[in-house]
N, C-alpha and C positions, 0 to 999 in steps of 0.2 A: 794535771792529774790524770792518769792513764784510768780508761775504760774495764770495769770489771764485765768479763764475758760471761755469757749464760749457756747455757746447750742452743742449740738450734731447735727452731720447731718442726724439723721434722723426725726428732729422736723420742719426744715427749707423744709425737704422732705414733710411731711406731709401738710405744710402750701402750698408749689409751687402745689402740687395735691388739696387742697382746689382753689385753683385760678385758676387751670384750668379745674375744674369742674363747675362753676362760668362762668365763659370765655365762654367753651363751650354754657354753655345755653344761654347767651349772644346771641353768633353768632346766633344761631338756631333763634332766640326772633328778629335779628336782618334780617335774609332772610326770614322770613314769617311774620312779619308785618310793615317792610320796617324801612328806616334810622333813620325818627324820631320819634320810637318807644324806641329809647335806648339813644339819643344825643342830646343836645342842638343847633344845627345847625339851621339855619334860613339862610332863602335869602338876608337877611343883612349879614349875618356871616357865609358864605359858609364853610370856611376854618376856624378850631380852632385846639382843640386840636390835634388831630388827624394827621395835617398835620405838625404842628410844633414840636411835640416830636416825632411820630412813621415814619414820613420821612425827616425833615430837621434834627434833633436831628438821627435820624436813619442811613440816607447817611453819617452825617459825623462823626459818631463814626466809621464806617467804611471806613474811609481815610488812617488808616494805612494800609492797604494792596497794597494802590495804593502806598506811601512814602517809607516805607522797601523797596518793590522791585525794583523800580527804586535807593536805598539807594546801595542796593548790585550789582544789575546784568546792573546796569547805567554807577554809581559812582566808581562801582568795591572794595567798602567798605565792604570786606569777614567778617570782625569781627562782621559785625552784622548779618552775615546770618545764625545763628542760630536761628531768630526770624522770619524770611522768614515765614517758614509753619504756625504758631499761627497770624500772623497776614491776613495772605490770608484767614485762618480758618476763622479769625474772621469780614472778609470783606464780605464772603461770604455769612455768615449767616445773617451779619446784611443785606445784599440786597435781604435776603430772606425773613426776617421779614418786610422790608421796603413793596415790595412788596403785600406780604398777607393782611398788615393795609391798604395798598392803597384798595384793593378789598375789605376793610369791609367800607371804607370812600365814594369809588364812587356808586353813586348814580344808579347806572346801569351797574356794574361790569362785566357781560356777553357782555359788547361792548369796554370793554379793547383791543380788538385785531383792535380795530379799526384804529389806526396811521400806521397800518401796511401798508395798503392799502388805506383809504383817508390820502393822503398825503400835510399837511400845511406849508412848510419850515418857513412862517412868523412869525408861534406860536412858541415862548418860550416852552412850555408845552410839544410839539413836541418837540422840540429837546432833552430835558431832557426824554422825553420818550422814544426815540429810545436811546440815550446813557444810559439807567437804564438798558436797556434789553439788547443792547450788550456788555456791563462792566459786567452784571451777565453773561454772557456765559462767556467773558475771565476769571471772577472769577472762574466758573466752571472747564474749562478747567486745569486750576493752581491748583484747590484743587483734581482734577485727580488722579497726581501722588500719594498720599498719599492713595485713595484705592487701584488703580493698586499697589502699595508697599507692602500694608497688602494681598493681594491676592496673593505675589509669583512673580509677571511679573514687573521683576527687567530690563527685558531687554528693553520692552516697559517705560519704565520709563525714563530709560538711554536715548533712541530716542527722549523721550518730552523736555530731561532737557537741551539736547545737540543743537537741531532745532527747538523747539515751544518757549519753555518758552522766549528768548531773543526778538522775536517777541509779544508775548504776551506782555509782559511786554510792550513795547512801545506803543502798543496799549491800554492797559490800562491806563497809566498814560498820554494819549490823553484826550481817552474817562472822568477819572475821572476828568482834570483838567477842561473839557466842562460841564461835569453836575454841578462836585462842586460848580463853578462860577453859572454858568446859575440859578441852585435856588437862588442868589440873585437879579440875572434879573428877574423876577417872580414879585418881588417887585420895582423893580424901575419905570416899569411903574402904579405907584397909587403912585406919587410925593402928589395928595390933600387925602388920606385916610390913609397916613401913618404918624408917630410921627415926627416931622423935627431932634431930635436926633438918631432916626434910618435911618430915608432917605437919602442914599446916591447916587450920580451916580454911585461913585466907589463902591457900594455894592457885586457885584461880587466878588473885590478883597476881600472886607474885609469874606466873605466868605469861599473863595479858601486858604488863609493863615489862617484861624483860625480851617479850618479844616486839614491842617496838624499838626497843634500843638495839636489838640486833637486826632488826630491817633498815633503821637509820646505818650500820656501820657496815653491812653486808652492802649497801648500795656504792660507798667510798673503798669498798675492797674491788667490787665488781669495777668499777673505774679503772682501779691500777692495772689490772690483769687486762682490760683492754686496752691501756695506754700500752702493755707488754705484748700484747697480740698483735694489734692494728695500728700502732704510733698512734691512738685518736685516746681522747679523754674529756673530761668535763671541764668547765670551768672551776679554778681552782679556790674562788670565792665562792660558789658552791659545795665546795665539801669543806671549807672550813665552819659553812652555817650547819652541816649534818654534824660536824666536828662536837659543836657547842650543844647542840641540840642533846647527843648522844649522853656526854657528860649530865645535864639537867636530868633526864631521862633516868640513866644511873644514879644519881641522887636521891631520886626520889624511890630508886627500887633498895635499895640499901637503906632507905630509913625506914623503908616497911617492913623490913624485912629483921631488923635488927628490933624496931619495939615489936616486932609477933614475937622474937625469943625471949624479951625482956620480958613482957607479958604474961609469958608461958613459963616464966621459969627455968629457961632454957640454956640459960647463958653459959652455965658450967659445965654443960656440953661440949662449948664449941673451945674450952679451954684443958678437956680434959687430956688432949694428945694421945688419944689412940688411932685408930686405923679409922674410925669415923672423922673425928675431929678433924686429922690431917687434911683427910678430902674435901670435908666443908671449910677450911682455913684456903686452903688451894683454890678451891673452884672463886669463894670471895674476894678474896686477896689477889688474886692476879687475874683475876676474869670481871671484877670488879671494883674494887679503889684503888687499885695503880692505874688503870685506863681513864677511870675517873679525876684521877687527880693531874693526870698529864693532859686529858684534851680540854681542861680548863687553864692550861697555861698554854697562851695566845705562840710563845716559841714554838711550842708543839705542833697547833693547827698549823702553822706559817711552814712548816719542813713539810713535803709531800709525803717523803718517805715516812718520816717519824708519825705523822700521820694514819698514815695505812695501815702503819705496825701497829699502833695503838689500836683501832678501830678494828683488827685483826684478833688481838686481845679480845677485843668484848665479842667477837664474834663466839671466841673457843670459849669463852666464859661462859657464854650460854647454852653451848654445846653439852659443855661441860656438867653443867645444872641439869638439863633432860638428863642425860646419860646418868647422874647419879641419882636422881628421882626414883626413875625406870628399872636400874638396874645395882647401882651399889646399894640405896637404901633399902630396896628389896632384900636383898642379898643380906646384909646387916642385920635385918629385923625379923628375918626369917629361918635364916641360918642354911638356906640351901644354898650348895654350891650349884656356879653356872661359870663355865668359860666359854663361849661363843667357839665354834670351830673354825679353821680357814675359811673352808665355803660360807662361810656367814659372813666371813668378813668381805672376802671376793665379793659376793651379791654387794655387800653395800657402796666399795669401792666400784664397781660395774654400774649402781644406779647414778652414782655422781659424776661418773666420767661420761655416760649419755647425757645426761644434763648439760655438762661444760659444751660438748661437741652440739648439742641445741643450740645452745647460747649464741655461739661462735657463728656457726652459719646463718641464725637471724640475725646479728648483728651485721654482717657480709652484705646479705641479700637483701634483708627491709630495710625503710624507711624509723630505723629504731627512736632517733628525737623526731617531735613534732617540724623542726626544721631539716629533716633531712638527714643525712650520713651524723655520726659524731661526729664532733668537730676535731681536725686535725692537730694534731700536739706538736710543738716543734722538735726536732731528732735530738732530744737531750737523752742523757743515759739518768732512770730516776735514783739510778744507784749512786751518784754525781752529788757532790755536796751543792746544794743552790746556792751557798753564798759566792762558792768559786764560780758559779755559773752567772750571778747577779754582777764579777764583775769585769766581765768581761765586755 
């Protein structure tokens, strides 16, 4: 069976430095003639792109780091702690890109420091904002050890893993479990400008469990893409336990999700096939019970590929969920039009291609597993059916 080719990497190279030469001018275009020189925002439509992929979409792709480590240093589930370090990596960065979009989305970015000292406890907004900025320190703190590591200070390392980290850890998985939730407080008070398909009380929860299951399946995506990067990847009985995991996870966000509509009366909505309907049929159905229903069938976990695709699925599924919270269901229940511009899009494409290019070079340079490099992959192509490969 002949090899299917991919571009080389240094054409995807030359395209991620096209976009961030783009990007940059962007920004520059964007602090010297202010916000709506590059965005579609409007006083009707404060909030669009911007807030719904590069920080609802953003915090909870970055959920796996708060889930692994409470999975390992909690639960005491050693087997998975080989994926500890890539996923703190990958929490990290994404609260750093969250971060930076927030400063090209606020209106007045140089008064960021302001929660610090006027103090609201009644704001929503507040509190997500004090738990952004002290979940990025505990992030920080966690991703430590890995340069202290590559610099030689094995013994300070030793002291973080032994005294901080177990605290850390609990603190984090505070902090994430209060912000996770609280962005879907954010929206339950606008019960008359939101979709009645998207509006829930329980929105929090339905939040808080949709972004563990997409930090379990972002962690098995982040695998393949290094397997395609660096020929290195995880153990593959490892991501068939994220595999099962994910599934369970979705389970249980689909059964809450469907008695909140039961409950509410809701149900005739999601059958009525209009322009709302379709989208919440879409975002369910294929960002949620086809990915559920396949990474519970053990043939599925067992194909690498079929694997990833799935887990792929619930990434955009959830995607998909922020994005129509933030910005269809506004839209729907408001009646104002908003089409995001190019330049709105570019920034957001510009914030994720810095990310990947992060990723990539810690992955290179640090010590990303606690044992060292990932572990090498043998030179299989994963586009390869494994059984032709099993039998060889």
């Amino acid at each position: 069976m002949s090899r299917r080719s991919l571009p080389k990497l240094h054409f995807w190279s030359t395209v991620a430095g096209l976009i961030v030469i783009m990007f940059a001018v962007i920004i520059v275009r964007r602090f010297t003639m202010g916000l709506g020189s590059i965005s579609n925002l409007s006083d009707a439509m404060p909030w669009g792109l911007w807030i719904g992929f590069d920080l609802l979409c953003g915090v909870a792709l970055a959920a796996g780091g708060f889930t692994i480590t409470a999975v390992v240093h909690i639960f005491h589930l050693d087997n998975y702690r080989p994926i500890v370090r890539p996923a703190v990596l990958t929490a990290f960065l994404g609260y750093l890109m969250v971060i930076f979009a927030l400063l090209i989305d606020l209106g007045r970015p140089w008064n960021i420091w302001h929660p610090l000292i006027f103090w609201n406890p009644h704001s929503v907004m507040f509190e997500v904002g004090w738990c952004v900025m002290l979940y990025s320190t505990v992030l920080f703190l966690e991703f430590l050890p890995m340069v202290l590591e590559r610099l030689g200070y094995k013994h300070q390392v030793h002291f973080m893993h032994k005294y901080l980290t177990p605290g850390l850890v609990i603190v984090g998985v505070l902090l994430s479990t209060m912000h996770q939730s609280s962005l879907g407080t954010l929206y339950v008070i606008v019960p008359q400008k939101l979709h009645a398909l998207w509006y829930s009380q329980v929105l929090p929860i339905h939040f808080f469990i949709s972004a563990i299951a997409l930090g379990l399946a972002m962690t098995n995506v982040e695998s393949f893409l290094s397997l395609r990067a660096f020929g290195k990847r995880l153990e593959p009985h490892i991501l068939r336990g994220l595999g099962r995991a994910t599934a369970f996870v979705l389970l249980l966000y689909l059964t809450i999700r469907i008695q909140d509509l039961i409950v509410n009366g809701k149900m005739g909505l999601v059958f009525a096939f209009d322009m709302a309907s379709w989208f919440f049929l879409a975002e369910v159905g294929l960002g949620c019970v086809l990915p559920m229903i396949l990474l519970f069938n053990r043939a599925v976990r067992r194909n690498p590929l079929a694997l990833v695709g799935t887990q792929f699925l619930v990434v955009l599924g959830v995607m998909f969920n922020r994005m129509n919270v933030s910005v269809t269901a506004f839209q729907l229940g408001t009646g104002v039009e908003y089409r995001p511009s190019w330049m709105e899009f570019l920034v957001s494409v510009g914030v994720v291609v810095l990310g990947f290019k992060a990723f990539a070079l810690a992955v290179r340079y640090l010590p990303v597993f606690e044992e060292g490099p990932l572990k090498e992959a043998k030179p299989v192509d994963p586009f390869q059916d494994p059984c032709v490969r099993a039998r060889r």
